[in-house]
C-alpha positions as CSV (number, residue, x, y, z in Angstrom):
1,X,82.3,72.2,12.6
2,X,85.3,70.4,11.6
3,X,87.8,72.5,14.3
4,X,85.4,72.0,17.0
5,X,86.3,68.9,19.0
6,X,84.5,67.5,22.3
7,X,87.3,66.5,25.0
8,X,84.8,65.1,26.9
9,X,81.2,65.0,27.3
10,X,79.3,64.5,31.3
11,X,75.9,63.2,30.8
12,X,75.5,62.3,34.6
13,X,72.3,63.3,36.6
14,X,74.7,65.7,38.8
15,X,77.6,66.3,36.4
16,X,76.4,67.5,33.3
17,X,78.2,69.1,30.9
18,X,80.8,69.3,27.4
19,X,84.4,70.6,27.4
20,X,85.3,71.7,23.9
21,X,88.8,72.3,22.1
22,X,88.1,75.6,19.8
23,X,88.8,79.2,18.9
24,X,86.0,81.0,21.3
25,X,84.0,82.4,18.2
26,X,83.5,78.1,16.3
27,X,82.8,77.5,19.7
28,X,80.1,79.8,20.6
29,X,78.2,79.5,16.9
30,X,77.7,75.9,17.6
31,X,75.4,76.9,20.7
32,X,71.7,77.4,20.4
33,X,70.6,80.8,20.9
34,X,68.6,81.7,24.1
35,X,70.2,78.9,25.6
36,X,72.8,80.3,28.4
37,X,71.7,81.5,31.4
38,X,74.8,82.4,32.7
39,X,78.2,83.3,30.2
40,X,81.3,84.3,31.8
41,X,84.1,85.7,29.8
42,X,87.8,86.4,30.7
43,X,89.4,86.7,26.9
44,X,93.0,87.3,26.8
45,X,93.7,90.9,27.2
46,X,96.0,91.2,23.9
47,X,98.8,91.6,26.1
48,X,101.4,89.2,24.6
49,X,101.2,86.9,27.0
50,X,102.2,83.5,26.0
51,X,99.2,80.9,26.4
52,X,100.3,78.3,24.4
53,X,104.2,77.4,22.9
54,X,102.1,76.3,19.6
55,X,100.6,79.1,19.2
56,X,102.4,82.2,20.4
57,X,100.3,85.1,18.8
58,X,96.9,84.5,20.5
59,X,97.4,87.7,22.6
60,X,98.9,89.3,20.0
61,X,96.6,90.8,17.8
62,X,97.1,94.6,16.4
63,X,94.6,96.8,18.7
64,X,92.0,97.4,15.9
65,X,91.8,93.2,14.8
66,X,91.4,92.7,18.9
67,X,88.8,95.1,19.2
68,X,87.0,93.3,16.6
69,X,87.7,89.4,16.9
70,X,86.1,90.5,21.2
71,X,82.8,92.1,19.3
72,X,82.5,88.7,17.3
73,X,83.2,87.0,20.5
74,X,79.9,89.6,22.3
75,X,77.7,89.5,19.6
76,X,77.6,85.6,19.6
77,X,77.6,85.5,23.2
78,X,74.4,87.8,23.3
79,X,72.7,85.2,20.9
80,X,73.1,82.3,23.3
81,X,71.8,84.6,26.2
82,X,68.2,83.4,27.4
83,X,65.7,85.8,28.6
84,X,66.6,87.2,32.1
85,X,70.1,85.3,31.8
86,X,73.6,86.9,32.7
87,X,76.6,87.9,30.8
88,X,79.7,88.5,32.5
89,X,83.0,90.1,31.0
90,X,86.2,90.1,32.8
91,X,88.7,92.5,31.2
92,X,90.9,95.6,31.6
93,X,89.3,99.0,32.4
94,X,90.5,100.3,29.0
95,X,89.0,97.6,27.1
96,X,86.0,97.2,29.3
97,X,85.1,101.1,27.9
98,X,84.6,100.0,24.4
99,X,82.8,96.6,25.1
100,X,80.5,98.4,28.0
101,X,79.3,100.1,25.1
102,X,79.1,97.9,22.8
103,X,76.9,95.4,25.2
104,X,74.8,98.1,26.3
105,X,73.4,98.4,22.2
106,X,72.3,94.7,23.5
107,X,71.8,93.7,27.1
108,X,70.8,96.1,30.1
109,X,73.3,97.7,32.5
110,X,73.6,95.8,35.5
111,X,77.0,96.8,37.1
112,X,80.5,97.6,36.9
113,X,82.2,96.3,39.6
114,X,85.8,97.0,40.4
115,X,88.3,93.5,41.6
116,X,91.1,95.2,43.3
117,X,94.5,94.8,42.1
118,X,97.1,94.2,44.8
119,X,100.4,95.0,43.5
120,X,101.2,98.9,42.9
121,X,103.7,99.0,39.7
122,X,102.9,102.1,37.7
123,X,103.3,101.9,34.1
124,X,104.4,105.2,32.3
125,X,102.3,108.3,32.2
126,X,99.4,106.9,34.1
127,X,98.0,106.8,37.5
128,X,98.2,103.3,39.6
129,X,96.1,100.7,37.6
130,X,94.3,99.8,41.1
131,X,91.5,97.1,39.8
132,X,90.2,95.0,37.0
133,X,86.7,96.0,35.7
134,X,83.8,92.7,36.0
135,X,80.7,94.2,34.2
136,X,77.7,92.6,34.4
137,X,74.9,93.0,31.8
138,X,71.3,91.1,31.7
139,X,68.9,90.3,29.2
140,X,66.3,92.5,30.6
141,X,65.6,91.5,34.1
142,X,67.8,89.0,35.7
143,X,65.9,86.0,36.4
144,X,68.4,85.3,39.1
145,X,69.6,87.4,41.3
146,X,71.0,87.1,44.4
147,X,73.0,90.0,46.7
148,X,75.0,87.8,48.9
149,X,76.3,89.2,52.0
150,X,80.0,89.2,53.1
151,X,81.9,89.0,56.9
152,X,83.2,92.4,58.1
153,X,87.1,93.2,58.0
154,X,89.0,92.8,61.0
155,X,92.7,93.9,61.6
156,X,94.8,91.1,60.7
157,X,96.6,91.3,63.8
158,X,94.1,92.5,66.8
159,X,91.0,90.9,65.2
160,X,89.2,94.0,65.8
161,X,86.9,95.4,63.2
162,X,88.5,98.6,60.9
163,X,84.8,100.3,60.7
164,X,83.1,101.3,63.5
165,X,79.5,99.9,62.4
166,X,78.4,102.2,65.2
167,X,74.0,101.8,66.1
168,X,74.6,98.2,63.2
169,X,76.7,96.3,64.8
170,X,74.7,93.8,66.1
171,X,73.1,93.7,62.7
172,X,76.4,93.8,60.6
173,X,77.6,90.4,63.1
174,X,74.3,88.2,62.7
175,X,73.6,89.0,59.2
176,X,76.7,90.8,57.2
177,X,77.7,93.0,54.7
178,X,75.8,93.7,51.7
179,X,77.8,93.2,49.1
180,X,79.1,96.1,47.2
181,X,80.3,96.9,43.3
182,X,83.6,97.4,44.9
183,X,85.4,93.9,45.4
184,X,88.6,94.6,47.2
185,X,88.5,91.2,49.9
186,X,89.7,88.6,47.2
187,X,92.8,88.7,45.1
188,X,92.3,88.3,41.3
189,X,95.1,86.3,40.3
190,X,95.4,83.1,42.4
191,X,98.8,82.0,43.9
192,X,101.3,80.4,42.3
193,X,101.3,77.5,44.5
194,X,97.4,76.8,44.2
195,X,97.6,77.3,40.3
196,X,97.1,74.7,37.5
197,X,98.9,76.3,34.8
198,X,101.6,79.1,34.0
199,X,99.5,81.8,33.2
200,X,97.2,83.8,34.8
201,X,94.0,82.3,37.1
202,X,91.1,84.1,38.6
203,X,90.4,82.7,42.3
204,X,87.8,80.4,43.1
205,X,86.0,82.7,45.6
206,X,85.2,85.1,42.3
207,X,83.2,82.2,40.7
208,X,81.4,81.0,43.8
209,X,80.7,84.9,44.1
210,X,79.1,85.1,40.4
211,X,77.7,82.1,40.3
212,X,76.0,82.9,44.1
213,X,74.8,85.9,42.7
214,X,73.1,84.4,39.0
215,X,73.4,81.3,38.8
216,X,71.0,78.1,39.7
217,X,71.0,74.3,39.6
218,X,70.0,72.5,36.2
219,X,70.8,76.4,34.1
220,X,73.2,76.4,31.4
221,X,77.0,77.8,32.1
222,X,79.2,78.8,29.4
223,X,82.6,79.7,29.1
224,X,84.4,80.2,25.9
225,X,87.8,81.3,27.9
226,X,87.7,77.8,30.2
227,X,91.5,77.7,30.9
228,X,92.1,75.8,34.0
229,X,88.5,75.4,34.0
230,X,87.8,77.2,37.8
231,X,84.8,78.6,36.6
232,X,83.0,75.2,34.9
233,X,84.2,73.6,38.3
234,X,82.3,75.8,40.7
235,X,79.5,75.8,38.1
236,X,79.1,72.2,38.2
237,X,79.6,72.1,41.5
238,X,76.8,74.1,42.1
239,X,74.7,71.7,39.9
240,X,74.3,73.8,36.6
241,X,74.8,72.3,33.8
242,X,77.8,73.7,31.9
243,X,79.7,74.1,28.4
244,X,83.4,75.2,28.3
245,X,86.0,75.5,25.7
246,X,89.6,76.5,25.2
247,X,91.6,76.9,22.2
248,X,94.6,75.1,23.8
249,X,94.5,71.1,24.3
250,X,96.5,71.2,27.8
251,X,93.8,73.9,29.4
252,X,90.9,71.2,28.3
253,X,92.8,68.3,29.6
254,X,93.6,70.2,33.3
255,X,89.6,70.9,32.9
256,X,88.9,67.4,32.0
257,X,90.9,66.1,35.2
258,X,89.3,68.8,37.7
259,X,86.1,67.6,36.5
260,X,86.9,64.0,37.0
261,X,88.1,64.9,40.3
262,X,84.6,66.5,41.3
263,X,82.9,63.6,40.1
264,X,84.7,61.1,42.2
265,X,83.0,63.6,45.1
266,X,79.5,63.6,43.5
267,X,79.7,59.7,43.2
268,X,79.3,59.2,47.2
269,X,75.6,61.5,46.2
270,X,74.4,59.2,43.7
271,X,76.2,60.2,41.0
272,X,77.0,57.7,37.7
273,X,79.2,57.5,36.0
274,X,78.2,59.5,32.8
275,X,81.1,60.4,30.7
276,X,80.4,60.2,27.0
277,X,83.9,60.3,25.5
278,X,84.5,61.8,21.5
């Protein structure tokens, strides 16, 4: 397609992967179906955010056009899903109610799993908005999955746990926590001082998390919504092979350089050079 364009392209035999300058929906038809194992979205949530200075209505889009331009954005993302592979959407609650149901006409149920919010403005007539919703849908069974397990809180200041694990102690200290749906140990917008743009990013611990839970060296990652590209880097530097795009040129180019700056760690490992430029 004529307003698809390849940024770069990693052929190495560690670094593997495309980053793509496109509207999510060009982006995602130009992907085989039953080819993803693992697709991660975080759309904008059609709040009016400014993304881009080019293009200030992306996130501003009346509520029935957003609601519809996301579906587009499902349905092809369902296509691309492999057997057993993993579709994760990142959204608000609100919006996570329609497209919940929308998937589940699709995909199979996995989880919703709550990511804390840490601030506690109120907004109107409503009660504190206290997380962001992470569903997780499959293509019947996962063919990865992995619960990973998690240190137990202690107080910040006396280092002592805040549960009494009672009889499990011993247990809870060698081994961990089982991870719940509930995700309240990691903040979901990252610093301002560890951030690569203006906007909005999700922390890196949330990707290792998703990827430690479905993903596997040599599948295929994709992420329409790259931005700064966090995701596609913690893929990648898990070894699966990846494909991420952005509708604004600066996001891909902070992506490109991330990517360049994992490579130069890969090289020591045997990595070439592998970078097929378009």
């Amino acid at each position: 397609m004529a307003n698809v364009k390849e940024i770069k392209g990693y052929r190495g035999r560690i670094l593997n992967g495309s980053i793509i300058q496109a509207d999510a929906i060009d982006f995602l038809r130009t992907i085989k179906s039953r080819s993803a194992s693992l697709v991660f979205l975080d759309p904008p949530f059609n709040l009016g955010k400014t993304y881009s200075a080019h293009n200030p209505s992306l996130d501003r889009k009346p509520p029935a056009d957003y609601r519809l331009w996301m579906e587009k954005v499902l349905k092809e993302s369902v296509r691309i899903l492999d057997e057993g592979g993993t579709l994760y959407l990142y959204h608000l609650p609100k919006w996570a109610i329609h497209f919940a149901a929308f998937l589940e006409s699709h995909l199979s149920f996995r989880h919703w799993i709550a990511v804390s919010m840490k601030s506690s403005f109120v907004r109107g007539k409503w009660l504190y908005p206290a997380h962001y919703a992470l569903l997780m849908f499959t293509k019947g069974e996962p063919a990865h999955f992995k619960r990973p397990r998690i240190e137990p809180k202690r107080c910040r200041h006396c280092q002592k746990y805040i549960k009494d694990y009672g009889g499990y102690r011993k247990i809870i200290e060698q081994k961990g926590i089982n991870l719940s749906d509930f995700w309240d140990d990691l903040s979901p917008v990252r610093h301002a001082n560890h951030k690569y743009r203006s906007a909005n990013e999700l922390p890196e611990v949330l990707f290792k998390r998703i990827i430690e839970i479905s993903g596997a060296p040599n599948l295929l990652y994709v992420d329409p919504f790259a931005g700064s590209g966090t995701g596609v880097v913690q893929a990648a530097s898990s070894h699966m092979r990846f494909m991420a795009c952005d509708v604004v040129k600066d996001n891909c180019e902070i992506v490109y350089a991330r990517l360049n700056g994992l490579r130069k760690q890969f090289q020591g490992k045997g990595e070439n050079n592998g970078e097929k430029s378009t």
